[in-house]
VEXFI-537886 format. One line per field, with one value per atom (N, C-alpha, C): residue number from 1; residue in one letter; atom name; x, y, z. Coordinates in steps of 0.1 Angstrom, whole numbers, plus 5000, padded with zeros to 4 digits. Example, Ala and Ser with C-alpha at 12.3 -4.5 7.8 and 13.67 -1.06 7.14 Angstrom:
! residues 2
num	1; 1; 1; 2; 2; 2
residuo	A; A; A; S; S; S
atomo	N; CA; C; N; CA; C
px	5132; 5123; 5132; 5128; 5137; 5129
py	4943; 4955; 4967; 4978; 4989; 5000
pz	5078; 5078; 5078; 5071; 5071; 5079
//
This chain:
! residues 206
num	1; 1; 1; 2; 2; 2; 3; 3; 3; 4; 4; 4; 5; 5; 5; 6; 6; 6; 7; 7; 7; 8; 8; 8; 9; 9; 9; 10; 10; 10; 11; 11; 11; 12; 12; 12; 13; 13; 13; 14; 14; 14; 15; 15; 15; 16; 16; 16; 17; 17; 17; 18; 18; 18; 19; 19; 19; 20; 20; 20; 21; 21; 21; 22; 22; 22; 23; 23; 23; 24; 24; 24; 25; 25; 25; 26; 26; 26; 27; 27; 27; 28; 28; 28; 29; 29; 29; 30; 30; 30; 31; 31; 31; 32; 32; 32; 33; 33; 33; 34; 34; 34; 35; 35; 35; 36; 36; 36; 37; 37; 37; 38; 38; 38; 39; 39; 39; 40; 40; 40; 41; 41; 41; 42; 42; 42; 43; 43; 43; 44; 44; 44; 45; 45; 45; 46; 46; 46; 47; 47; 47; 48; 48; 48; 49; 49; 49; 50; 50; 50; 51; 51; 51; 52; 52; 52; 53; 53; 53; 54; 54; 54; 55; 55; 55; 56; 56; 56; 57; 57; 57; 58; 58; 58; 59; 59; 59; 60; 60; 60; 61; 61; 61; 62; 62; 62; 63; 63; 63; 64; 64; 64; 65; 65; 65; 66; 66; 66; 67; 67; 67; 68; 68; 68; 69; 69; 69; 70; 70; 70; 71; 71; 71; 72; 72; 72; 73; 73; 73; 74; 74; 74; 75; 75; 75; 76; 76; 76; 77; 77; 77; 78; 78; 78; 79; 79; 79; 80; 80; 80; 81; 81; 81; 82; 82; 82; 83; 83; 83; 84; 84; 84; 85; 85; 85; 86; 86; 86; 87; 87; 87; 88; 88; 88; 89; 89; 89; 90; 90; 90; 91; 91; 91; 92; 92; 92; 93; 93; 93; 94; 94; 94; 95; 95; 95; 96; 96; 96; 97; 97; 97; 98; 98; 98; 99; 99; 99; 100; 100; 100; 101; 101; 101; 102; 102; 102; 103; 103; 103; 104; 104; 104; 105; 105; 105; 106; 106; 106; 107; 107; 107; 108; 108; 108; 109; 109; 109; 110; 110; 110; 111; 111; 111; 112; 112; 112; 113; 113; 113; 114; 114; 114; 115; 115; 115; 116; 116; 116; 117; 117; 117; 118; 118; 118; 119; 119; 119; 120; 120; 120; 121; 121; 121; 122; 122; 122; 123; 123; 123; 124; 124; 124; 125; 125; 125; 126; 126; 126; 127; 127; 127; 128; 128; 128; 129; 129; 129; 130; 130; 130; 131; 131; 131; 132; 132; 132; 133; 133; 133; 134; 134; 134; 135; 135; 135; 136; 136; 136; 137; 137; 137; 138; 138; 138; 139; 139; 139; 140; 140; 140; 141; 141; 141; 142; 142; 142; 143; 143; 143; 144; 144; 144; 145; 145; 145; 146; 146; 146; 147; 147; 147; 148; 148; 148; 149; 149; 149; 150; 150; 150; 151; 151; 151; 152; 152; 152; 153; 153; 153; 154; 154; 154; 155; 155; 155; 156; 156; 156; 157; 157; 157; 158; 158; 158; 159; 159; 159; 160; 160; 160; 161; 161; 161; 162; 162; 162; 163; 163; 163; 164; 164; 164; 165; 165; 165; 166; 166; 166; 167; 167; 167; 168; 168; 168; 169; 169; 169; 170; 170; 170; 171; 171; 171; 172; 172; 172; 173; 173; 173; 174; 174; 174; 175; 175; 175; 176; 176; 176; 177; 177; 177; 178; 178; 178; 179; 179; 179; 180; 180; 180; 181; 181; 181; 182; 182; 182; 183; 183; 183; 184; 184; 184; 185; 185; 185; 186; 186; 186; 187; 187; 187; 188; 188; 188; 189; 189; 189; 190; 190; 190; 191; 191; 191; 192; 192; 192; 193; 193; 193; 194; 194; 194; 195; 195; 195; 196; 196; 196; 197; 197; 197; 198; 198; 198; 199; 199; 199; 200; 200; 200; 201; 201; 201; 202; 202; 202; 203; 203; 203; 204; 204; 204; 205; 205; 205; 206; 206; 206
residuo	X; X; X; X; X; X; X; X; X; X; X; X; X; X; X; X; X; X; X; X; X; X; X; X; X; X; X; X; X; X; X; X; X; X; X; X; X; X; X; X; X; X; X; X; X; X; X; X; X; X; X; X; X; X; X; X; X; X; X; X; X; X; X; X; X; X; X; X; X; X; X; X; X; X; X; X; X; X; X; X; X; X; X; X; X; X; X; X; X; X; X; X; X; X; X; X; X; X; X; X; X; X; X; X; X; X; X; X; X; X; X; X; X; X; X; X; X; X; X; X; X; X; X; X; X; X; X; X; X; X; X; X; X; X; X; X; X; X; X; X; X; X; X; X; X; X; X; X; X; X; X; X; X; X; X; X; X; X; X; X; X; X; X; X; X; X; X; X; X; X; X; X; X; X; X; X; X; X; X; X; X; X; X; X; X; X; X; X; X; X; X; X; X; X; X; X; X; X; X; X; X; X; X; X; X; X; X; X; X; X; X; X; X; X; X; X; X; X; X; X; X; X; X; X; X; X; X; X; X; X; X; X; X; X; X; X; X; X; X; X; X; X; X; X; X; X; X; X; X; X; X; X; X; X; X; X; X; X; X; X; X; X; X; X; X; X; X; X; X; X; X; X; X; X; X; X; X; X; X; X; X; X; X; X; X; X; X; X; X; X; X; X; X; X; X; X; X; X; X; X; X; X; X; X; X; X; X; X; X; X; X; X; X; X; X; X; X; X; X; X; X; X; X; X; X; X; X; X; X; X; X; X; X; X; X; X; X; X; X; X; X; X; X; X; X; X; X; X; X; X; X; X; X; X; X; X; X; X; X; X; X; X; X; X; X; X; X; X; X; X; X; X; X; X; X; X; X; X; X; X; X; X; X; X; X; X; X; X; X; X; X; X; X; X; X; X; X; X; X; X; X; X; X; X; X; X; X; X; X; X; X; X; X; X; X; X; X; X; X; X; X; X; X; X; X; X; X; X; X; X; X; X; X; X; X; X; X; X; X; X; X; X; X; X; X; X; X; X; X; X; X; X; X; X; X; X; X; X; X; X; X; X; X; X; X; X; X; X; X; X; X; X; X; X; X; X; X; X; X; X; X; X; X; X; X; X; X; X; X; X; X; X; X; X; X; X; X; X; X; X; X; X; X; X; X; X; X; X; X; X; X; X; X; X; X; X; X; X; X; X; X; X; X; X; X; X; X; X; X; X; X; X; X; X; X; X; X; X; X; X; X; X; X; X; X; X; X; X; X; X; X; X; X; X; X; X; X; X; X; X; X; X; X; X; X; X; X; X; X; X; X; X; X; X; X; X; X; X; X; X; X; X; X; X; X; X; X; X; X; X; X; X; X; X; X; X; X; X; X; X; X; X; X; X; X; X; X; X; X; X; X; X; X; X; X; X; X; X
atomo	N; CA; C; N; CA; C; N; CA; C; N; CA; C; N; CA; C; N; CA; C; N; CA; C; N; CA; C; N; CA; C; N; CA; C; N; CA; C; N; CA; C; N; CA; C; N; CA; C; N; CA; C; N; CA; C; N; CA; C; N; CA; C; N; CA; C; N; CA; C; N; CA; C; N; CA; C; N; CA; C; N; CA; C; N; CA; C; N; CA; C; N; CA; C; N; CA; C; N; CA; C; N; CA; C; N; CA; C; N; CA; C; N; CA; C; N; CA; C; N; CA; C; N; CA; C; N; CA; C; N; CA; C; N; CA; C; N; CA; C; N; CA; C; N; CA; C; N; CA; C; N; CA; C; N; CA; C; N; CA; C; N; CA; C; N; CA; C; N; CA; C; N; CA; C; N; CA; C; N; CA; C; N; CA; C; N; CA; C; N; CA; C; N; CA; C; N; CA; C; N; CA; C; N; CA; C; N; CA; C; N; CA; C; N; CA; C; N; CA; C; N; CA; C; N; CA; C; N; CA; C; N; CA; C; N; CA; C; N; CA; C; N; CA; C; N; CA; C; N; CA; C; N; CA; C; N; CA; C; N; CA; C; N; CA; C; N; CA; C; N; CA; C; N; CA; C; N; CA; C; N; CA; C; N; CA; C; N; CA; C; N; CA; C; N; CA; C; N; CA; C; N; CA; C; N; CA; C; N; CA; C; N; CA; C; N; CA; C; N; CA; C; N; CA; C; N; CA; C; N; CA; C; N; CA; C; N; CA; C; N; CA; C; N; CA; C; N; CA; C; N; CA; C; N; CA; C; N; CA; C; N; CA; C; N; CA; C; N; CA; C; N; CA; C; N; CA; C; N; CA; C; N; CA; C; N; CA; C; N; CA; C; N; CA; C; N; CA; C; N; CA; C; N; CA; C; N; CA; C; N; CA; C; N; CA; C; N; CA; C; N; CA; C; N; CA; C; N; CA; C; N; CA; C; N; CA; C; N; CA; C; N; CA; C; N; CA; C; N; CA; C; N; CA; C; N; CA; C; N; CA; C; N; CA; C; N; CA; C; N; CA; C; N; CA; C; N; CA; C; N; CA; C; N; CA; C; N; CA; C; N; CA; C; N; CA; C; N; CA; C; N; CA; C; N; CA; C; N; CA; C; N; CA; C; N; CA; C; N; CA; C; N; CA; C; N; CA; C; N; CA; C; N; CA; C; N; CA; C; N; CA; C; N; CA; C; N; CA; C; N; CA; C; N; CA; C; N; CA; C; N; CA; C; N; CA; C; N; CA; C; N; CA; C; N; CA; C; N; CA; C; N; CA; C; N; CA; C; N; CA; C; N; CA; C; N; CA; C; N; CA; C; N; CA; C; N; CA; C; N; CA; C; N; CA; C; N; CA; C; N; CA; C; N; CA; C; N; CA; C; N; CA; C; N; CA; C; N; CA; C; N; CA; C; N; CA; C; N; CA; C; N; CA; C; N; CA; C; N; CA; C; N; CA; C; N; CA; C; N; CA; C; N; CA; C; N; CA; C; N; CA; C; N; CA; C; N; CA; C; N; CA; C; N; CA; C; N; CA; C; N; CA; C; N; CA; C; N; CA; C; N; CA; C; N; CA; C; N; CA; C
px	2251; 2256; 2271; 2279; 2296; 2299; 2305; 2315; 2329; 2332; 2347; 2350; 2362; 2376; 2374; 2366; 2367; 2367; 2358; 2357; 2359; 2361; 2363; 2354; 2348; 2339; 2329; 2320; 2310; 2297; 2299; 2284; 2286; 2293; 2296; 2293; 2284; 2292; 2275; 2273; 2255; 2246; 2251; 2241; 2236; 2242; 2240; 2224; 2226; 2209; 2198; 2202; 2187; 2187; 2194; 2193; 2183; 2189; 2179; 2171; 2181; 2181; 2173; 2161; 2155; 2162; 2167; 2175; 2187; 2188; 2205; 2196; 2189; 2183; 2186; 2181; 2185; 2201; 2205; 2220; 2230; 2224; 2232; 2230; 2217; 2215; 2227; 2230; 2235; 2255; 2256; 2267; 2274; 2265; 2269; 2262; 2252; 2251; 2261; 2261; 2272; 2276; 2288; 2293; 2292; 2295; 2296; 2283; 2273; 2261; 2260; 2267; 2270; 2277; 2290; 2294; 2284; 2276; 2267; 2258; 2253; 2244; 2243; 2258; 2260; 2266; 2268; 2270; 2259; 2247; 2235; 2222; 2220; 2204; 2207; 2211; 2214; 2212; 2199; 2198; 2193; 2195; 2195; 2186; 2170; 2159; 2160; 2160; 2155; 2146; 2134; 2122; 2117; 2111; 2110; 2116; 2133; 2143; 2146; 2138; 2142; 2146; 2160; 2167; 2161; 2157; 2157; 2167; 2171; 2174; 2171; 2171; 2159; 2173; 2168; 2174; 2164; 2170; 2159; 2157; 2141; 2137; 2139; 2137; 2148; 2142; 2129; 2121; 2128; 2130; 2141; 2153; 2162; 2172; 2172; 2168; 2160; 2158; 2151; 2147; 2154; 2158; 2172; 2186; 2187; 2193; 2193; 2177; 2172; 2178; 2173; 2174; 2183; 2196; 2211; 2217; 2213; 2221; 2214; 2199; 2192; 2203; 2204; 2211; 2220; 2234; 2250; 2247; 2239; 2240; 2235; 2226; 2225; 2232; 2237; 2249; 2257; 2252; 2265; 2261; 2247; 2245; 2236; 2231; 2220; 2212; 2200; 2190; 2176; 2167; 2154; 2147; 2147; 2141; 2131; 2124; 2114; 2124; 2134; 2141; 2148; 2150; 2151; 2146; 2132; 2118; 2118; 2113; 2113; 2102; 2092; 2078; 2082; 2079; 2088; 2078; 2060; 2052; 2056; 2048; 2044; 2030; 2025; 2016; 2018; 2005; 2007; 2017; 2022; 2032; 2042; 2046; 2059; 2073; 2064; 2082; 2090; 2080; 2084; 2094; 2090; 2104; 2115; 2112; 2126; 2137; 2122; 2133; 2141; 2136; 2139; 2154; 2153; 2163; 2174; 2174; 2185; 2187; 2180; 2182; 2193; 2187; 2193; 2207; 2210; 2223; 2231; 2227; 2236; 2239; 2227; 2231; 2243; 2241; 2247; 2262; 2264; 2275; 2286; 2282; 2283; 2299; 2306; 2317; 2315; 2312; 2314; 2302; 2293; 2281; 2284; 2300; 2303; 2296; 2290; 2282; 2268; 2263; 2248; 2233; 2222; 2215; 2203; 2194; 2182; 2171; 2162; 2147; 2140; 2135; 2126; 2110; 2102; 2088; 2080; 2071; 2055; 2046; 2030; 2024; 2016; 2017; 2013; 2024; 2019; 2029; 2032; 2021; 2021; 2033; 2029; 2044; 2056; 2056; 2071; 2076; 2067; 2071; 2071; 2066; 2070; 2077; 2083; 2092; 2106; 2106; 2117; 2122; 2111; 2115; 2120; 2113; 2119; 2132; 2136; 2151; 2160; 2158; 2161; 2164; 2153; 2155; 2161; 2163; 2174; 2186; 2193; 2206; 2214; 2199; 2205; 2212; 2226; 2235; 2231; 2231; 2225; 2212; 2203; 2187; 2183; 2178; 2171; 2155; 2146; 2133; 2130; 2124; 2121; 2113; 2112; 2106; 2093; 2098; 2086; 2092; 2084; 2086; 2101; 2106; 2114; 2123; 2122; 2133; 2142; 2129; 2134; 2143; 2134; 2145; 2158; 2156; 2172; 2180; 2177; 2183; 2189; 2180; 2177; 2187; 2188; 2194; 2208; 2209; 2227; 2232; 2228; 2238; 2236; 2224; 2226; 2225; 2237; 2238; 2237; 2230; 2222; 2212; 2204; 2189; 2181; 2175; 2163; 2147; 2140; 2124; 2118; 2110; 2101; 2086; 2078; 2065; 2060; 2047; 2050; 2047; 2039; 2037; 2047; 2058; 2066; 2075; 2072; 2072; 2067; 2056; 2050; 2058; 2054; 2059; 2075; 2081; 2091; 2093; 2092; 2091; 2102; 2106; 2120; 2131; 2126; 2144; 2148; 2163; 2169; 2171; 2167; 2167; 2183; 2179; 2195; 2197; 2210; 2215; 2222; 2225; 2229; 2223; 2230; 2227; 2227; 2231; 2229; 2222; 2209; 2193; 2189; 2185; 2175; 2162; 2155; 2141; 2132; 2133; 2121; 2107; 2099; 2083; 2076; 2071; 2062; 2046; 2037; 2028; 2026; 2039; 2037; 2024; 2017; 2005; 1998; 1996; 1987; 1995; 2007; 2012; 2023; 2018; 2035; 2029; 2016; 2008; 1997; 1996; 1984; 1987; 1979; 1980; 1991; 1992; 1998; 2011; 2017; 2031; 2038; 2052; 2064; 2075
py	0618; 0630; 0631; 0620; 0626; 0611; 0615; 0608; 0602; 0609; 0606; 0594; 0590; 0600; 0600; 0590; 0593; 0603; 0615; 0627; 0636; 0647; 0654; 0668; 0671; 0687; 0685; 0671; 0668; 0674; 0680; 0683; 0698; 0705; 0718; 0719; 0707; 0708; 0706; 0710; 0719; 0704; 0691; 0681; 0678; 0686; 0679; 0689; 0696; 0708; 0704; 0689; 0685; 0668; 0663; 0650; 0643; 0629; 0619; 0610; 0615; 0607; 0616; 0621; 0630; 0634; 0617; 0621; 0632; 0628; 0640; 0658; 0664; 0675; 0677; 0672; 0674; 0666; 0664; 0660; 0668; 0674; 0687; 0697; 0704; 0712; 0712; 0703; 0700; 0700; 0695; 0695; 0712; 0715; 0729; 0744; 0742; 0750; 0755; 0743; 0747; 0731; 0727; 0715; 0712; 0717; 0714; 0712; 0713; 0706; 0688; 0681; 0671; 0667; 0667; 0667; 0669; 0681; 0679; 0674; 0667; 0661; 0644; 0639; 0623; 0626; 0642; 0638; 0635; 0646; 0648; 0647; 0640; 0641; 0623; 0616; 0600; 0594; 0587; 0577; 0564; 0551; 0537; 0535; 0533; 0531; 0516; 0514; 0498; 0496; 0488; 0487; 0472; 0465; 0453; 0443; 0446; 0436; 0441; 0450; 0452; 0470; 0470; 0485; 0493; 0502; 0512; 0524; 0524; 0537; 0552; 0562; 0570; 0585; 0595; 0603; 0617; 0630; 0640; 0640; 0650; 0655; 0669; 0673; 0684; 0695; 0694; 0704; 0702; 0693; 0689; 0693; 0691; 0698; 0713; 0721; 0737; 0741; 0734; 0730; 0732; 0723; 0718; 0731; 0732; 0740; 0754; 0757; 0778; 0775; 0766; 0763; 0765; 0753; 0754; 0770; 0773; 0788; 0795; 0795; 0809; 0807; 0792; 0793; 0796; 0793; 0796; 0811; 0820; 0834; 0840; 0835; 0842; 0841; 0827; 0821; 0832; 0835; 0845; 0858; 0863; 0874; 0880; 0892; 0898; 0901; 0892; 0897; 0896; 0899; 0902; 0885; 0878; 0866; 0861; 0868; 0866; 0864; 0869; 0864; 0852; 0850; 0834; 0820; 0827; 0820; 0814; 0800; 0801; 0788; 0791; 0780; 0773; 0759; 0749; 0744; 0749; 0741; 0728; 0716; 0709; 0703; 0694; 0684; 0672; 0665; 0654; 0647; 0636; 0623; 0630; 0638; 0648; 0647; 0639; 0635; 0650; 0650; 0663; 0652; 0643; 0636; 0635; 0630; 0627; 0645; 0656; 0670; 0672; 0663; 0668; 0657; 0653; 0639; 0644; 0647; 0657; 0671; 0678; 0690; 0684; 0678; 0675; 0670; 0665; 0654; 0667; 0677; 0690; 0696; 0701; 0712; 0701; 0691; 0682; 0685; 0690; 0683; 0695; 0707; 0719; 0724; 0723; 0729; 0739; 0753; 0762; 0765; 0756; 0752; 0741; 0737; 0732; 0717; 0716; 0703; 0708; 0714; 0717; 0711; 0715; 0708; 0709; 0695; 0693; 0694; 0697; 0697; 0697; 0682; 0680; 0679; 0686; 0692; 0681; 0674; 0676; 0676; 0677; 0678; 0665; 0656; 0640; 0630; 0621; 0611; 0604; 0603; 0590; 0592; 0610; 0613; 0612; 0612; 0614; 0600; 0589; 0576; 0571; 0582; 0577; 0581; 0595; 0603; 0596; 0595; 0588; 0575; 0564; 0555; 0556; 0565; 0570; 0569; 0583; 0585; 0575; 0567; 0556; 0543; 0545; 0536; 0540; 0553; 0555; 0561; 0549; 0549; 0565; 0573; 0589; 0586; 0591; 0589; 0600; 0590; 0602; 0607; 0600; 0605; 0598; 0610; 0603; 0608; 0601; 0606; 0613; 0624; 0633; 0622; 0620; 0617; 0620; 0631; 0645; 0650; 0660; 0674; 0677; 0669; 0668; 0664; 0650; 0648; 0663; 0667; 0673; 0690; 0692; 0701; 0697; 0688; 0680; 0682; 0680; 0681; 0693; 0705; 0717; 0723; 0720; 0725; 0724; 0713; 0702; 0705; 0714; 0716; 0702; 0694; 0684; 0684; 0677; 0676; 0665; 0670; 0657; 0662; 0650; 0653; 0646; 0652; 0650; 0656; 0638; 0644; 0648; 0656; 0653; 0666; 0662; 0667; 0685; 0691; 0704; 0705; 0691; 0697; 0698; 0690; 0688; 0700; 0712; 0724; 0732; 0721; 0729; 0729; 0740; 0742; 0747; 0754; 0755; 0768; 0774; 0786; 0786; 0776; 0768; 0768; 0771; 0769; 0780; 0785; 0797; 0802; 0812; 0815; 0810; 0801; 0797; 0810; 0810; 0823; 0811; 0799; 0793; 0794; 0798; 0799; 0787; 0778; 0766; 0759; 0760; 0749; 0753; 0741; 0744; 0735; 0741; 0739; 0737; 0722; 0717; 0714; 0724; 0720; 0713; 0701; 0698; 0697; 0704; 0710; 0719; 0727; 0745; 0754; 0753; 0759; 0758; 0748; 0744; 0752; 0751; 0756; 0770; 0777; 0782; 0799; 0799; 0813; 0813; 0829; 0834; 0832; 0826; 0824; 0814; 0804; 0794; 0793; 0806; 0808; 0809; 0800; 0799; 0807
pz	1996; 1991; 1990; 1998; 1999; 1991; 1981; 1975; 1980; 1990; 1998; 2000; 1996; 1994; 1976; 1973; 1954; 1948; 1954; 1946; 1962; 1966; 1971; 1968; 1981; 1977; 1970; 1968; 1955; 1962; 1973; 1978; 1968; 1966; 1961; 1946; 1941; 1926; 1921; 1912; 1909; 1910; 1906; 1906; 1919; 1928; 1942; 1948; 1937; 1942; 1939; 1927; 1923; 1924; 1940; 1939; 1938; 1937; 1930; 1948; 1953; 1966; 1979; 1983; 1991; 2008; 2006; 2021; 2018; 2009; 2006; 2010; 2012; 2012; 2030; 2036; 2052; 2054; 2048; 2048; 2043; 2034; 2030; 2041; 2042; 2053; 2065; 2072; 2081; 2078; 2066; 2063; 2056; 2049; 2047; 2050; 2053; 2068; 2077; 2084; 2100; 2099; 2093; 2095; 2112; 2120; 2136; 2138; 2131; 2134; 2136; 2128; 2125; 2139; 2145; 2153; 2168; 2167; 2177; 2175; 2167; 2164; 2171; 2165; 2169; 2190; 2187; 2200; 2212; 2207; 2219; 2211; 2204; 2196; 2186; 2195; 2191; 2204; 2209; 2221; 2219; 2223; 2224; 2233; 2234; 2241; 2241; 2254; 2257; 2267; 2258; 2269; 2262; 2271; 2272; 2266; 2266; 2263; 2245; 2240; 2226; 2229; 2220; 2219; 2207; 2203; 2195; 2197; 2183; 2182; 2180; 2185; 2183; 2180; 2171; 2164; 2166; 2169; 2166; 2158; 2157; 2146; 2144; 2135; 2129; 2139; 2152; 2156; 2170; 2173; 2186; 2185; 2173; 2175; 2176; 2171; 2167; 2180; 2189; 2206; 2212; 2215; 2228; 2224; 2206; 2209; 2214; 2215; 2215; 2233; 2239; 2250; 2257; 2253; 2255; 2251; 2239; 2234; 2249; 2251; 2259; 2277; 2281; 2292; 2295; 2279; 2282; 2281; 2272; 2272; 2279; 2291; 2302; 2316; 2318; 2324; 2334; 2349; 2351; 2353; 2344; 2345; 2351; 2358; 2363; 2353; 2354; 2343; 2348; 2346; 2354; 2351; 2358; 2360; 2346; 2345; 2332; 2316; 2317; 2304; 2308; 2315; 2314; 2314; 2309; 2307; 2291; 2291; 2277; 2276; 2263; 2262; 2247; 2249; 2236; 2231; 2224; 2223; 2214; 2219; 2214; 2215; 2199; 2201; 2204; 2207; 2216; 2210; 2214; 2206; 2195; 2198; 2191; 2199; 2207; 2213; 2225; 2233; 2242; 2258; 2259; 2270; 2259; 2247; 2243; 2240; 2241; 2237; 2253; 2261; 2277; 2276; 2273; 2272; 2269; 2254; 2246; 2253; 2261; 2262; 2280; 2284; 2297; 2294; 2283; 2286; 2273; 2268; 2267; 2270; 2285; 2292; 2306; 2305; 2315; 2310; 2295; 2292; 2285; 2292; 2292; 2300; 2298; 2306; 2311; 2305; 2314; 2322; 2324; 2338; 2346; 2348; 2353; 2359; 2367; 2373; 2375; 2366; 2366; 2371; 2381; 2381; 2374; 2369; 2357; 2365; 2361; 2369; 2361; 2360; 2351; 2359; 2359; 2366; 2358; 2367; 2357; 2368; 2361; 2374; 2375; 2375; 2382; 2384; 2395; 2397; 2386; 2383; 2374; 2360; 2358; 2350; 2355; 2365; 2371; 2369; 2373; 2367; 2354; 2348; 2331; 2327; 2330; 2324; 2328; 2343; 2349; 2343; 2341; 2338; 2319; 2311; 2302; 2300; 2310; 2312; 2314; 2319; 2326; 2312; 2307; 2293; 2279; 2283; 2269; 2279; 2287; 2298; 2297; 2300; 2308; 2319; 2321; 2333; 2350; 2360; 2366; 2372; 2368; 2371; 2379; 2387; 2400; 2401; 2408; 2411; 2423; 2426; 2443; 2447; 2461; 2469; 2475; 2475; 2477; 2483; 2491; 2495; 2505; 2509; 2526; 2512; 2502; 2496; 2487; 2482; 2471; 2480; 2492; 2499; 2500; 2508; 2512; 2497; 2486; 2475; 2474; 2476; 2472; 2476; 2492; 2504; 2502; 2497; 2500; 2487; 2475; 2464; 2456; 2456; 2449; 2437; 2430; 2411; 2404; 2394; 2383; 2377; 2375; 2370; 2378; 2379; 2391; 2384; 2381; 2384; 2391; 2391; 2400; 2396; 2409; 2405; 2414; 2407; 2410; 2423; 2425; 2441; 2452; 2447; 2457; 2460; 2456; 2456; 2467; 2473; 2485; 2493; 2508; 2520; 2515; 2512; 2508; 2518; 2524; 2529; 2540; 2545; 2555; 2546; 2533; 2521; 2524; 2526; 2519; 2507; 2501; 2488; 2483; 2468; 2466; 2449; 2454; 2445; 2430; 2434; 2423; 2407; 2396; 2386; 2378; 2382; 2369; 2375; 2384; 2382; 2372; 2365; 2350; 2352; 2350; 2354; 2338; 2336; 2324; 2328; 2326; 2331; 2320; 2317; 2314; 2318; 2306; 2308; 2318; 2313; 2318; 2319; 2309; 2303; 2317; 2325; 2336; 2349; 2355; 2366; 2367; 2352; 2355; 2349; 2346; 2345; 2358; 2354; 2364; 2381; 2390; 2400; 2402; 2396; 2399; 2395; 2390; 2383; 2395; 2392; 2403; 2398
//
């Protein structure tokens, strides 16, 4: 779509509404829209996956960025304030293979990267081990800075207790016995549940 530096302003000029080229249609979006889209874009929604010796590059999709950002916007604007617990609640469906670690990926390494949340901590939830080892090793393979896995229950206190900062997996059970924690008043834990639907209504809501 950009002609630069040959022609200048060519996205503005009427042939550009009926290109020949279909990528130009989400490339405009982004560029005249909200140019600073662009800028955040290459900054937090672009990761280098390496798994068994071969790198991929991996890009949102336009439902990830829409995502990570309702996310990012709902935390900086509640950031600080007294608000009744429940608005700070928020459900991001997805279908299967739609790429829900990589919306955790992107949403973790924005809100990580957050100035005025200063050194914020990630809590990325699921409820099986066996996720906790895929998600982590995930993380781990598109070189998220930072990520650590709970231990379990004794680890993830000790974390809890001691002000620890990062991203940290871990699983719902490790949740249990918690009744020896002191309620922490800190506002920037961010809490990613995958597969909420299962632990986070009815009886079993935390």
């Amino acid at each position: 779509m950009s002609l630069y530096p040959e022609r200048k302003g060519y996205w503005n000029e009427p042939q550009v509404d009926d290109p020949d080229d279909p990528l130009e249609v989400p490339v405009k979006g982004l560029l005249r829209l909200k140019p600073c889209h662009v800028l955040d874009f290459l900054q937090h929604f672009v990761v280098f996956e390496t798994k068994k010796g071969k790198t991929t590059k991996k890009i949102a999709r336009y439902q990830q960025f829409e995502a990570v950002n309702d996310i990012v916007d709902r935390v900086l604007a509640l950031y600080g304030k007294d608000v009744d617990p429940q608005e700070r609640t928020g459900l991001i469906w997805h279908t299967q293979g739609s790429g829900k670690t990589l919306t955790m990926v992107y949403t973790g390494y924005k809100l990580r990267r957050q100035p005025s949340l200063g050194n914020p901590t990630v809590l990325i939830v699921v409820d099986r081990r066996d996720l906790k080892t895929q998600v982590g090793d995930d993380f781990d393979a598109c070189d998220y800075p930072n990520v650590e896995k709970a231990l379990g229950v004794e680890d993830l206190k000790h974390k809890l207790r001691t002000g620890w900062r990062g991203t940290l997996v871990t699983t719902i059970q490790s949740f249990q016995k918690m009744d020896d924690l002191d309620p922490i008043d800190r506002d920037d834990i961010i809490c990613l549940v995958d597969e909420c639907h299962r632990t986070q209504k009815s009886a079993r809501g935390t």
